[in-house]
C-alpha positions as CSV (number, residue, x, y, z in Angstrom):
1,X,-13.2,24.0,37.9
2,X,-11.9,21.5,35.3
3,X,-8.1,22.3,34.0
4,X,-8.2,22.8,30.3
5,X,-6.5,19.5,28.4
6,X,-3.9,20.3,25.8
7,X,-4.8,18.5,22.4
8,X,-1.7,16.1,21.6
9,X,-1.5,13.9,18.7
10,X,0.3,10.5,19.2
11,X,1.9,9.2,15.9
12,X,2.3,5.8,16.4
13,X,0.8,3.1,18.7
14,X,2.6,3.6,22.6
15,X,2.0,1.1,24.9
16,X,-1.1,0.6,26.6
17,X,-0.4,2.0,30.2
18,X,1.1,5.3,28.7
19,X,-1.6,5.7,25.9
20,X,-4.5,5.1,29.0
21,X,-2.5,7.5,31.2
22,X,-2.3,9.9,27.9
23,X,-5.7,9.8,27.5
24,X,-6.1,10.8,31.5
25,X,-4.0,13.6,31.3
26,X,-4.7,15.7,27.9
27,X,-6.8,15.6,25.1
28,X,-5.2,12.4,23.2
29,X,-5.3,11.5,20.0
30,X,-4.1,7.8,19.1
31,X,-2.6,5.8,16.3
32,X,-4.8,2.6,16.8
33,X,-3.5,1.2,13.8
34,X,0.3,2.3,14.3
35,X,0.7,2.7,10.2
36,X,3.4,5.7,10.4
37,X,2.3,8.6,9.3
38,X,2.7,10.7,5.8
39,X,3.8,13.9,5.4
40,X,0.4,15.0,4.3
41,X,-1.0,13.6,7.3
42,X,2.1,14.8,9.7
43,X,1.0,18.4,8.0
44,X,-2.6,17.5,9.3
45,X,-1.9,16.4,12.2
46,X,0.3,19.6,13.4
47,X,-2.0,22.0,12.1
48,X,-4.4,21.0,14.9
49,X,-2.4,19.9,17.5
50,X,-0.3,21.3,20.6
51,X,1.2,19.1,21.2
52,X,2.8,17.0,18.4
53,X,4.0,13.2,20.0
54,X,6.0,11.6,17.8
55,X,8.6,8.9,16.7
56,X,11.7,8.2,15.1
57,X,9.7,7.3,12.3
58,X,8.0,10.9,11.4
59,X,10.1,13.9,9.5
60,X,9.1,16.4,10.9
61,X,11.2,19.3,9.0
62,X,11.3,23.1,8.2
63,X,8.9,22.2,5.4
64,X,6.9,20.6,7.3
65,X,7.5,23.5,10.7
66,X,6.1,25.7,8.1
67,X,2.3,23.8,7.8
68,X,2.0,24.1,11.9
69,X,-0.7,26.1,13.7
70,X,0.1,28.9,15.9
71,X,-1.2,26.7,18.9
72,X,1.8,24.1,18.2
73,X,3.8,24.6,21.2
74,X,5.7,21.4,22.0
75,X,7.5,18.3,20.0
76,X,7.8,15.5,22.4
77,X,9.5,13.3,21.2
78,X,9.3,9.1,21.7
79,X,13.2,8.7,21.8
80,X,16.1,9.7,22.5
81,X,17.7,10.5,18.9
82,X,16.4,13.8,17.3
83,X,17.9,13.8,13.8
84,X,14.8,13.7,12.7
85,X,13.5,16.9,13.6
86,X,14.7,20.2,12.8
87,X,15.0,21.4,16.4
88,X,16.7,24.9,15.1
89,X,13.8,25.4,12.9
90,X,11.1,24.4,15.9
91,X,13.3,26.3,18.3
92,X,12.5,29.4,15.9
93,X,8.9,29.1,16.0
94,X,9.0,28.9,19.2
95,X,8.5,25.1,19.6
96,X,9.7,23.5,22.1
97,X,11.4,19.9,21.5
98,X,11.6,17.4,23.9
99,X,13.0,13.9,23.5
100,X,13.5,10.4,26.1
101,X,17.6,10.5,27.2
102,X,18.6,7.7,29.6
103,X,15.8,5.1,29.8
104,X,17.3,3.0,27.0
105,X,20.7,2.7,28.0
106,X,20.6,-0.5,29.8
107,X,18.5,-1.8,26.7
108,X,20.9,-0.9,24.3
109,X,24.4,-2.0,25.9
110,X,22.3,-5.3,26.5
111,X,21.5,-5.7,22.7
112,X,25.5,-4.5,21.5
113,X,27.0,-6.9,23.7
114,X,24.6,-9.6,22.1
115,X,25.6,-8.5,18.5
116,X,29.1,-8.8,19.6
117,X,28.5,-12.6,21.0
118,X,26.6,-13.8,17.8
119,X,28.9,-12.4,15.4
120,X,32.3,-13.7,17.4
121,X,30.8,-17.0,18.0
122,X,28.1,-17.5,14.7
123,X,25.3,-17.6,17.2
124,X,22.7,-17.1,14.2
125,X,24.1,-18.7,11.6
126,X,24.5,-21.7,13.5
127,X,20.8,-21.3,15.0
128,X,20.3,-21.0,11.3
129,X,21.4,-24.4,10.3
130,X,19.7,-26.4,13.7
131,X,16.9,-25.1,12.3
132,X,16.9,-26.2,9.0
133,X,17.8,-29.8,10.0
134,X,22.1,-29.4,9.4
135,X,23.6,-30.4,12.2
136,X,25.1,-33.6,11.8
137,X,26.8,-34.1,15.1
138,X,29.8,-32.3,16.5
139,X,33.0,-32.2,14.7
140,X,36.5,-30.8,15.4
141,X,36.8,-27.5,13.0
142,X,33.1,-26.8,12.1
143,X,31.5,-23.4,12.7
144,X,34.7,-22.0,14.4
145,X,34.1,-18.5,16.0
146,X,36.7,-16.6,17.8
147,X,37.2,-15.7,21.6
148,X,35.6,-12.5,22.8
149,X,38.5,-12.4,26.3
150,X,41.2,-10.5,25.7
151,X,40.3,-8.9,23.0
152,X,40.6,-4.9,22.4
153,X,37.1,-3.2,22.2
154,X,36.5,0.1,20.4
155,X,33.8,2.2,21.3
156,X,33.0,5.1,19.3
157,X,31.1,7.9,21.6
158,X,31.6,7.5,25.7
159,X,28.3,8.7,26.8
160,X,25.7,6.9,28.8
161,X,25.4,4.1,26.4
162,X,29.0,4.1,25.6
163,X,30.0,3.3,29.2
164,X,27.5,1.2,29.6
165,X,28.7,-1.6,27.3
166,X,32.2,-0.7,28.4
167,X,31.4,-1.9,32.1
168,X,29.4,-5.4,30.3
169,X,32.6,-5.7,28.2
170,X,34.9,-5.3,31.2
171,X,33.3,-8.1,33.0
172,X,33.4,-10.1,29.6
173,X,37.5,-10.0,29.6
174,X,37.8,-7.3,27.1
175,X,40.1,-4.5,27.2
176,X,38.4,-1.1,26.5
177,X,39.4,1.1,24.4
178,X,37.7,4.4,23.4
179,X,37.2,7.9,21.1
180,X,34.8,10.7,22.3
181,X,34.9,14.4,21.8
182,X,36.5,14.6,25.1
183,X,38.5,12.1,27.5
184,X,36.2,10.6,30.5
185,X,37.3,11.4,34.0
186,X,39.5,9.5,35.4
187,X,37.4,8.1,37.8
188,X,35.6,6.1,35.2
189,X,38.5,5.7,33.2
190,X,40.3,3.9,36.2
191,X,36.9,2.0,37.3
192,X,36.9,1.0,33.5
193,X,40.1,0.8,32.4
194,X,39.6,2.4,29.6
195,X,42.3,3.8,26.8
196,X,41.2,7.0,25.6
197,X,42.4,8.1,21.7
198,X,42.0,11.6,20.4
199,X,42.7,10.0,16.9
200,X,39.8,7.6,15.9
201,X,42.2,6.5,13.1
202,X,44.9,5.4,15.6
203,X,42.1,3.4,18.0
204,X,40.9,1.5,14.3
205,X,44.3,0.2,13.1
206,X,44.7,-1.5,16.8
207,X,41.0,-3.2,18.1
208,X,39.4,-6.4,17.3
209,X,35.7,-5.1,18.0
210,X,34.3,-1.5,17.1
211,X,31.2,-1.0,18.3
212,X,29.5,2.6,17.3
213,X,27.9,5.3,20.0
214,X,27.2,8.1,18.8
215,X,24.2,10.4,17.7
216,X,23.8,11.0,14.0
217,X,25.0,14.6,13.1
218,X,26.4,16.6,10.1
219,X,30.0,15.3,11.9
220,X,29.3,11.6,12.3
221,X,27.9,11.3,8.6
222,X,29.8,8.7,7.5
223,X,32.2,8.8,10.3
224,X,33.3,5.4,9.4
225,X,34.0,6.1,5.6
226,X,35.7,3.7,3.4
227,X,39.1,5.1,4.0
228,X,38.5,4.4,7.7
229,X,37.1,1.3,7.5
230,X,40.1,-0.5,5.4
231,X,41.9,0.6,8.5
232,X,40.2,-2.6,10.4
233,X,42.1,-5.3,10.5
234,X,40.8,-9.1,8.8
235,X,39.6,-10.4,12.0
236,X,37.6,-7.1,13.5
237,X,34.2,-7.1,13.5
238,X,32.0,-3.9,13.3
239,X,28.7,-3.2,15.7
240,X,26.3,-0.4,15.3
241,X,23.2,0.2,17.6
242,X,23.3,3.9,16.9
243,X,22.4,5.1,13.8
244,X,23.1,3.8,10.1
245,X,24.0,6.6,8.7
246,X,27.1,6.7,10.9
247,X,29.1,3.9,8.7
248,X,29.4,4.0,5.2
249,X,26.8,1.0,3.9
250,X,28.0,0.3,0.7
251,X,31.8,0.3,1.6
252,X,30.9,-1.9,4.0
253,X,29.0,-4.8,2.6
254,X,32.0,-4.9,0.4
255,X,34.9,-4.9,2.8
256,X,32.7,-8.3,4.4
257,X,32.1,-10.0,1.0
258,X,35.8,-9.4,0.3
259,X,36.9,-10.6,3.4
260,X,38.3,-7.2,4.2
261,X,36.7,-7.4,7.8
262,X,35.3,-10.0,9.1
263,X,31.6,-9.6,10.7
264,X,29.4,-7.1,11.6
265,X,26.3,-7.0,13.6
266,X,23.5,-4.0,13.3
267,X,20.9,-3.2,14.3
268,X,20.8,0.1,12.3
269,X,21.0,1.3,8.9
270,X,22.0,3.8,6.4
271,X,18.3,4.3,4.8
272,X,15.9,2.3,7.0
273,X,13.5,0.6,7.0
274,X,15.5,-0.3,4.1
275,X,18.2,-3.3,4.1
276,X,21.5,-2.8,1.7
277,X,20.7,-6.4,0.1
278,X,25.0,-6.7,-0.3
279,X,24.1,-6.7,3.9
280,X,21.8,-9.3,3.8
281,X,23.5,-12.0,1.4
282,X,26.3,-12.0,3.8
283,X,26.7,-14.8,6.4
284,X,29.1,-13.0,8.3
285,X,26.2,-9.9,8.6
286,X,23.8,-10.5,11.9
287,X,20.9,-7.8,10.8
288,X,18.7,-6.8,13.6
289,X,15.2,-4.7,12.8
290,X,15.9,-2.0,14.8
291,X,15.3,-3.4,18.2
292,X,17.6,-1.6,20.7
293,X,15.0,-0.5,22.8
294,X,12.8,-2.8,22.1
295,X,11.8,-3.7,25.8
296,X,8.3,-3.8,27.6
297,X,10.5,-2.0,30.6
298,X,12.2,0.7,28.0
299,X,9.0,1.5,25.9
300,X,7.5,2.0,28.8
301,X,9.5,4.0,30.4
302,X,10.1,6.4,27.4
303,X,6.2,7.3,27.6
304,X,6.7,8.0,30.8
305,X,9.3,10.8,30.0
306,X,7.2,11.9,27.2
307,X,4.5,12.4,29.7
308,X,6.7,13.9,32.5
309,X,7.9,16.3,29.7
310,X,3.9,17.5,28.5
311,X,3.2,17.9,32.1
312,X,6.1,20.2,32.8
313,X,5.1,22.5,29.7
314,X,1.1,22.3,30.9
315,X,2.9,24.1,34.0
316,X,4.8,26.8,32.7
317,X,7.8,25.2,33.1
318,X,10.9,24.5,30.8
319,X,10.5,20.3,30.4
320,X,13.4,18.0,32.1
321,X,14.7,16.8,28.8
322,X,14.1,19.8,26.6
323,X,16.7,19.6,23.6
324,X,18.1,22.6,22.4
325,X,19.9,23.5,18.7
326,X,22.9,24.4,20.7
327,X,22.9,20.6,22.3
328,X,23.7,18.9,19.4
């Protein structure tokens, strides 16, 4: 007797082994041309569906919770950041919400330590002007960086991520420093050697490099306002592979142009896909399009867990990485 196949819509274009094993598993409905999705069409698309896959890139809010059919049982979500979804308002309905923790930790300490080497040493604004045919031979003081060893390293949020860039920076020469909710044990604080601060204020006034790890909530809106970011000092550079909404934009871009602070690399922003054009003027700004889990390896294995977690509700069972109102 052939199991019935739950219908699940796919937003946006997955990769090819986990939209094939998709299509093996349930009754899959693709996004061939990946254009993302309106909210008339989100509305469409969870009115039929039960299970809703989507991305970073869909709103999926009460209004929208409202529009779903009774037979919408499960968000899986492509991704490990949820902000997008009103998981209280699912959670209600009795929707489950599911998202992709762990798989793109590796990916994104990779891509902030990057940031932090091409802002510190002008990695793309010197790649900038080989390109355009400027380099006219090596000369004593032109396209000075600075020296990454030695330097004290902020990091903003101490989770998987967090730690994961402290243990690349430790290997770099970099003295770690840290703020979270809550201090580390001690075992990874000794294996890291890391300076915990309850006060973000006091850990700001005393780095050279702050590099931003945490998840976008009420609480981290803005969490490094204008007040807190002319607490840098001249030399520091900032780094955000979270999310944009974390650092106040504006105040940014003008703390750089001024000369306030001096660099910043991100690869997120305040109102994506949207670039503050103050941002992009700047020399001292390295703007990345969003890629810090951009990896064959880390796509891939984020469709995985979005399968792993369907399977597990096909079953009757409460998915591995179900995400909870009380969780955030």
């Amino acid at each position: 007797m052939a199991v019935r196949k739950p219908k699940v819509i796919v937003t946006r274009k997955l990769p090819d082994p986990v939209e094939t094993r998709m299509r093996e598993l349930f009754d899959t409905e693709l996004n061939l041309t990946d254009a993302a999705r309106s909210q008339t069409e989100l509305a469409e698309a969870i009115g039929r569906a039960e299970v809703l896959a989507c991305t970073i890139t869909d709103r999926i809010d009460s209004a929208l919770l409202e529009k779903a059919g009774p037979q919408l049982k499960l968000i899986a979500n492509f991704g490990a950041g949820v902000d997008h979804i009103d998981v209280e308002a699912a959670t209600s309905r009795g929707i489950a919400v599911t998202n992709t923790p762990g798989v793109l930790t590796e990916d994104t300490a990779d891509l902030t330590m990057a940031l932090i080497m091409a802002v510190s040493r002008r990695i793309v604004e010197g790649a900038d002007v080989a390109r355009a045919g400027g380099f006219k031979g090596w000369a004593p003081t032109w396209m000075l960086g600075r020296r990454i060893t030695g330097k004290r390293l902020g990091i903003i949020g101490m989770g998987r991520i967090g730690q994961a860039v402290a243990k690349r920076a430790k290997a770099f020469g970099l003295q770690i420093h840290y703020h979270n909710r809550r201090p580390v044990s001690p075992r990874i604080a000794q294996e890291l050697d890391a300076t915990y601060w309850d006060s973000l204020d006091q850990m700001l006034a005393r780095v050279d490099i702050v590099t931003v790890h945490s998840p976008h909530t009420p609480a981290t809106y803005h969490l490094l306002s204008a007040r807190r970011l002319k607490l840098l000092q001249p030399h520091a550079i900032v780094v955000n592979t979270a999310r944009g909404e974390i650092i106040n934009e504006d105040a940014l871009a003008e703390m750089l142009a001024s000369g306030a602070i001096a660099g910043a690399g991100l690869d997120v922003f305040e109102f994506e896909p949207q670039i503050n054009p103050k941002l992009l003027s700047l020399r001292n700004v390295v703007a990345l399009p969003h890629l810090g889990s951009a990896t064959v390896e880390g796509r891939i294995a984020m469709g995985e867990k979005v399968i792993i977690n369907i399977r597990t509700w096909m079953d009757g069972h409460r998915p591995p990485d179900r995400v909870l109102p009380s969780m955030l």
